[in-house]
N, C-alpha and C positions, 0 to 999 in steps of 0.2 A: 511234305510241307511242314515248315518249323510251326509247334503251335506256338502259340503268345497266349501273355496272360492278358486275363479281362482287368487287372488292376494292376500297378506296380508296385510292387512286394521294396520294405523300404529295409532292402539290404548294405549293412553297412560292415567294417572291417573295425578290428582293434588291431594298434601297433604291436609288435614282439619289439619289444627294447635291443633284444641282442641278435635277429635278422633282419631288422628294418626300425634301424637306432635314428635316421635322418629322419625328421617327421615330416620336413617339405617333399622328401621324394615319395615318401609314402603317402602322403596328400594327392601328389600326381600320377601315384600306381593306382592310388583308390578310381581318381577319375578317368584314369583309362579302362579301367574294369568296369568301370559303369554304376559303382556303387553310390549309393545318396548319402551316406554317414561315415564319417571318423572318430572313432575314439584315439585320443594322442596320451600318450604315457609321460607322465612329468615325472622327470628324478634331478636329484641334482646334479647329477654327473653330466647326465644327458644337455642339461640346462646349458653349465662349464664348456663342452665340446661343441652347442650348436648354436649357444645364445639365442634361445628360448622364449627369454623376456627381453630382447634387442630388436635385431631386427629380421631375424626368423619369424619370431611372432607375429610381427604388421606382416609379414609377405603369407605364412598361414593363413590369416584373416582374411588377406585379400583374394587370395585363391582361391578360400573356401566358399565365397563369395560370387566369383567367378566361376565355380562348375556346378554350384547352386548347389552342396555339400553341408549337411549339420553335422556340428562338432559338441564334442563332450570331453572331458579330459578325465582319464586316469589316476589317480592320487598317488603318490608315493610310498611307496612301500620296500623299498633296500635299503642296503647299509644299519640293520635292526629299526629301522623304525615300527612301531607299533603303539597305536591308540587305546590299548589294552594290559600296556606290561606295568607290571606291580611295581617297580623303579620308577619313583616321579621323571626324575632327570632324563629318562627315556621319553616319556610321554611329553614333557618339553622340549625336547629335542625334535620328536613329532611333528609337534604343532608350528615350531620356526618352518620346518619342510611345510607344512600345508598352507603358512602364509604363504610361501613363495610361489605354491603351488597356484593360490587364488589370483595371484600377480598374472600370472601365465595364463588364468581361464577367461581376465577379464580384458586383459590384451587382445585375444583370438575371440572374442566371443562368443565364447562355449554355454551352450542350454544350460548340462547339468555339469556335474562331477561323482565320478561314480567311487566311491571310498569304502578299501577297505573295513571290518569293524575292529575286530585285535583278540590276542592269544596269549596263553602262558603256557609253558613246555613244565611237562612232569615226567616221572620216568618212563621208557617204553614199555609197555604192556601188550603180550604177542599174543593176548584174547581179543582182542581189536580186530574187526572183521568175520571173526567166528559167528556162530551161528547160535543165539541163546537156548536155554533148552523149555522155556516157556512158552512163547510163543514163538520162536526159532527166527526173533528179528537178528537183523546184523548189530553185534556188539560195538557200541561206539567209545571210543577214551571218553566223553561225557559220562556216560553212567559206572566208569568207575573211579573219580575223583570225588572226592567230598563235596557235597552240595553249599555250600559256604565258599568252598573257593569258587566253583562257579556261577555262582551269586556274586563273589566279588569282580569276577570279571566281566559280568552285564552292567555293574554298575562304574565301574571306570571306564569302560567302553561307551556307557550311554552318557557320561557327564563328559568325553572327551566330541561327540558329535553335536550333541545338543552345545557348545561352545561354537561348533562350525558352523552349523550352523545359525548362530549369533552375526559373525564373522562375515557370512557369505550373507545376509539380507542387502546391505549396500549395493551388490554386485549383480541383484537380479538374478540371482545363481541359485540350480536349484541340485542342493545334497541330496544324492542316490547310494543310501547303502545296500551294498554289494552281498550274496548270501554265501558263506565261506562251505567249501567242502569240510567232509569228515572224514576222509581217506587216513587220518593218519594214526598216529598210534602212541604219540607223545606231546603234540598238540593241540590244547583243549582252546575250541574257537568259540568266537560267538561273533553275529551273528549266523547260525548255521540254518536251522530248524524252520520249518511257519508257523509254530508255535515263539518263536526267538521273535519273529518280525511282529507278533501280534503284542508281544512287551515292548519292542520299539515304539509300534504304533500310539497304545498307552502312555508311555512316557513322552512318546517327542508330538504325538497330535499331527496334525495337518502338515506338520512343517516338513516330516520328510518321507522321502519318495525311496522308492527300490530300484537295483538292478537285479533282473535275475539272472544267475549263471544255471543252462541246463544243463551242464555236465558236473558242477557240483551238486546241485538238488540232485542229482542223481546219486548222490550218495548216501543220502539221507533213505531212501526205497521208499520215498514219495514220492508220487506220479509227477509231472510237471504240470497237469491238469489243477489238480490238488493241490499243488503247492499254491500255485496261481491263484487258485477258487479261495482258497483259505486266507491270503496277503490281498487280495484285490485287485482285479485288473487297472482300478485306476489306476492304484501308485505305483504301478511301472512305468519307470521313466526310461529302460531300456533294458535288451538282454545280453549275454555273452552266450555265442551257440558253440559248440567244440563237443567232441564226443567221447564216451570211455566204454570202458565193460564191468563196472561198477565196481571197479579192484582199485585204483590208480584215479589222480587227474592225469591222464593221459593226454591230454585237448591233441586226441587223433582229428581226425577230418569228419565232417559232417558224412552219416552213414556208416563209418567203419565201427562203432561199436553198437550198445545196446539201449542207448538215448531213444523215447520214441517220441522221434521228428515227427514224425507221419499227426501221428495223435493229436500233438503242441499245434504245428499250421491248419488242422480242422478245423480247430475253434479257433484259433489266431484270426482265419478268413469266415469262420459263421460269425463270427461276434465283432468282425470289424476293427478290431484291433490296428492302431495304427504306430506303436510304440517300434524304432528299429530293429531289425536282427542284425546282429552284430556277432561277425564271426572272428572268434578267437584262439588263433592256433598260431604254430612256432616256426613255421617256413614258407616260402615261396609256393612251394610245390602243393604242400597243404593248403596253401589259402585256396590255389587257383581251384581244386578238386573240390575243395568247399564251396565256394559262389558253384561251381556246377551245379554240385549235387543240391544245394539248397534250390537255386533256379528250376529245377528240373522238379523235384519233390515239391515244390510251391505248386507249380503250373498243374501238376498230376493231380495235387489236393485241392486245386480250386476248380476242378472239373466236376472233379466226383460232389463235392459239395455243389454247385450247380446243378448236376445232373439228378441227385438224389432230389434238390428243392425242385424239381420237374421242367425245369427250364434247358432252354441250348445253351450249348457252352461258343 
């Protein structure tokens, strides 16, 4: 006998821009899969090829509408854009893509918007990942850049969202910044850290909200518990699920690396959480292995917690 969950787990998908670049089909993969959420990836290419803010958009809307599906939309981030680089003209060039962006969220009507923060590249350093010899953390490109320059990149990063969100009150729309991995080895991000989202906090107040990525927090070798405990469960406004072996963003398929899932939907389901899971990986093959294995992992995790608080499941 197939078990069922005692609640329905608000599994949602993110678009892969380059296997599933149509966002109407992928609106109607999502609801054939059964999922309750879409995140849609706005670029401008993507815009150019499907007319985005035309009339893709109204028929998005209306679909979404119709399978009873909430939407959040992805910010832009190719062709160099970055909320963070030290070239004004970049950063303007940015912000033109994210008006376009909010054209697109208020067309479809999207809850949040989940936005990257921003980066500046220094040279590669192949002690990045090593293991320190103090407390034998993993070495990040953050501690070995000047602390000045990455002071200057929280603060041109927090003056480019705190503008968005200015931008986005009209629109009912609520900015979700996004927590960047640290996998790499030349570029220095922010926001990465829950020490990073607690100077967010600081600065931007009430006004903005998080996404978490657990496959980048897992870069960080903070727990996803911890990360969570530390940022607030309020202000998640949504997550990105994908998995690694804490080497790589890999965004393998939920369970194939060393993400612990299990841990995350414990308290996800003791504490009621009702923010989406949102699964973010780069194929077909992978999404479908994903809603599996998320489906299957949910339903096992709400038992045992059931069962441990003394009740039937």
């Amino acid at each position: 006998m197939k078990m069922q969950s005692r609640s329905v787990p608000l599994i949602g998908v993110v678009q892969d821009k380059i296997c599933f670049s149509n966002a109407i089909d992928f609106l109607n993969l999502a609801h054939e899969l059964e999922c309750q959420w879409v995140e849609l990836k706005y670029e401008a290419a993507l815009d150019h090829q499907y007319g985005l803010r035309n009339e893709a958009g109204t028929k998005i809307k209306r679909l979404a509408n119709l399978y009873g599906i909430g939407l959040s939309v992805h910010a832009p981030y190719n062709d160099g854009l970055n909320l963070g680089h030290p070239d004004r003209k970049v950063r303007e060039k940015t912000r033109e893509q994210m008006m376009a962006c909010l054209e697109f969220c208020n067309i479809i009507g999207a809850s949040y918007l989940t936005v990257h923060g921003g980066f500046y590249e220094t040279e590669p350093n192949l002690l990045v990942g090593k293991k320190g010899r103090i407390n034998n953390e993993r070495i990040s490109i953050r501690d070995l850049v000047p602390k000045s320059h990455l002071d200057e990149l929280k603060e041109r990063v927090l003056t480019q969202i705190d503008w968005l969100i200015g931008e986005t009150k009209k629109l009912d729309l609520v900015v979700a910044l996004e927590n960047l991995h640290d996998f790499s080895n030349f570029k220095v991000r922010f926001p990465v850290t829950p020490s990073d989202f607690l100077v967010c906090k600081k600065v931007l107040g009430d006004k903005i909200q998080f996404v978490y990525d657990l496959g980048h927090g897992h870069s960080t070798l903070f727990h996803i518990n911890e990360f969570v405990d530390k940022v607030g469960d309020d202000r998640i406004a949504g997550t990105h699920l994908h998995d690694n072996n804490q080497i790589d963003d890999e965004h393998l398929p939920v369970g194939q690396g060393t993400v612990d899932f299990r841990g995350f939907l414990t308290k996800y389901i003791q504490n009621g959480w009702k923010f989406p899971l949102n699964i973010e990986v780069k194929s077909y093959s992978d999404l479908i292995a994903s809603i599996k294995s998320l489906r299957e992992l949910y339903m096992e995790t709400e038992k045992k917690v059931y069962e441990k608080r003394g009740g039937s499941y």
